[in-house]
Phi, psi and omega in degrees: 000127161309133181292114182302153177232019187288137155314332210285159183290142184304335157286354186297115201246137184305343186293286185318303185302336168285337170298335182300308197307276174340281166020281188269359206270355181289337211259014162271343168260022160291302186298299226273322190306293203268340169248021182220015194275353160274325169260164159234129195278112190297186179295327177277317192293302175339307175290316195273359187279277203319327172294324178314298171307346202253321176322271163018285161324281196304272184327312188288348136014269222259315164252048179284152158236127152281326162314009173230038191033035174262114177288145198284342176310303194318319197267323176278323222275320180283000149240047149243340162297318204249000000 
C-alpha cells in the first residue's frame, strides 16, 4: 500500500478532499481568468489550462494545513499560479 504524504489534519477523509476539490474548482478559472486574460483562449487550450488547474487543485489538497491559518482559496489560488 502506498504511503500517504498528505498534510491534512489526522481526521481528514478522502470524501472530504475530494469536497475540497469540488468545492473550489472556481478558483481555477480566477487563475486562468488573471494570467491568461491577455490571450485568447481557444476551446482546447482552455480545456488544457483548466485540466492543468484541477491537478494542481488536487495536490494543494492533498497538502493544505488548516492549522496555519491560511485559507485554502488563498492557498489553492498560489499553487494552481505558480
Amino acid at each position: 500500500m502506498k504511503k500517504s504524504h498528505s498534510k491534512h489534519t489526522a481526521n481528514c477523509t478522502v470524501t472530504s478532499h475530494y469536497q475540497l476539490v469540488k468545492d473550489y474548482a472556481y478558483v481555477i478559472d480566477q487563475v486562468i481568468a488573471s494570467k491568461h486574460s491577455d490571450q485568447v483562449c481557444r476551446f482546447l487550450e482552455y480545456n488544457d489550462l483548466w485540466l492543468a488547474g484541477y491537478i494542481y487543485l488536487d495536490k494543494a489538497a492533498e497538502y493544505y494545513d488548516a492549522t496555519k491559518g491560511v485559507k485554502f482559496s488563498s492557498f489553492a489560488y498560489g499553487c494552481i499560479y505558480n
